[in-house]
N, C-alpha and C positions, 0 to 999 in steps of 0.2 A: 289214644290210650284210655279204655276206660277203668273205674275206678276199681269195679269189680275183681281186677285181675291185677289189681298193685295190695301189695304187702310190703312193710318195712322197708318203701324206697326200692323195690324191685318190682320191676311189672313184667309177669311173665306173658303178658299176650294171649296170641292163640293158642299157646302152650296148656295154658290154665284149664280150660274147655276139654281140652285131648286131656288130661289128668284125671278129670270126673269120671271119663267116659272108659276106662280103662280098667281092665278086670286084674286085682290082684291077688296074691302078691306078684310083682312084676323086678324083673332081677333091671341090675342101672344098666348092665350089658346090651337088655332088646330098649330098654328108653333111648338108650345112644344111635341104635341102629336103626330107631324106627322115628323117633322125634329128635337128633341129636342135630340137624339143620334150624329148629324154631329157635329166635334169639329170644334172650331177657336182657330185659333192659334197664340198667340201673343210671345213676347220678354221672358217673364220669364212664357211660358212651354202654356197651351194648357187647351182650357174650352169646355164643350159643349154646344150647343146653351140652352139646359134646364135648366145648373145652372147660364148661362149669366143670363137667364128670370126670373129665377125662382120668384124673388120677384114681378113680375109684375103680377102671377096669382092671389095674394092679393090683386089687385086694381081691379074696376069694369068695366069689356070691354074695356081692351086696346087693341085697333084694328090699325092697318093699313095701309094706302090706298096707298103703293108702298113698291116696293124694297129698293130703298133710303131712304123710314123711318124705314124698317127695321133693316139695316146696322147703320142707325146715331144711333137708339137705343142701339146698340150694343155696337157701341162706348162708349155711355155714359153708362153705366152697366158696362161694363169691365172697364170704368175707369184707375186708375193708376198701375191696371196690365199690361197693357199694357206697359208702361214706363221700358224703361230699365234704365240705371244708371240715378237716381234722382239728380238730380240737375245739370249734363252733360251740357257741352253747346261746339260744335266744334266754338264756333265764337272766339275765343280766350279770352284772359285777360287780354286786354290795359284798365287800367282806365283812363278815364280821369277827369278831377280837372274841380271846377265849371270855374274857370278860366278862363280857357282854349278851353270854348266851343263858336264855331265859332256863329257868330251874324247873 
């Protein structure tokens, strides 16, 4: 996996590459039909871009007009699969008391 092609805990792969290269605006209907077999790979295991989409070929011409809205769709579709241990936080566990909180 390289790094280049991970965002927020998802690594789209080869996918990422085919995105640059692609003239848009481009509708999620031909993404499906034409890259809808590349998987992305998130925290708890591995999708392909046609069951990310898949509920978007119900709406009427979602197209769009870059790489980067392809990828932010993504994100949002895969949603909390993406997430590895729920409710996780590495910042620690000081509470602090209303108290206590500087002015």
């Amino acid at each position: 996996m390289s790094n280049n092609n991970r965002e927020q805990g998802i690594d789209y792969g080869q996918l990422n590459e085919k995105l640059e290269q692609l003239d848009y605006p481009i509708s999620a209907e031909t993404l499906i039909d034409e890259y809808g077999e590349y998987g992305i790979d998130h925290q708890n295991g591995t999708k392909t871009l046609q069951e990310v989409f898949d509920p978007l070929t119900e709406s009427d011409g979602q197209t769009f007009d870059s790489a980067d809205q392809v990828r932010q769709m993504i994100l949002n579709m895969i949603g909390s699969d993406a997430v590895g241990r729920k409710g996780y936080s590495d910042r620690g566990s000081e509470h602090v008391d209303d108290e206590e909180k500087s002015l």
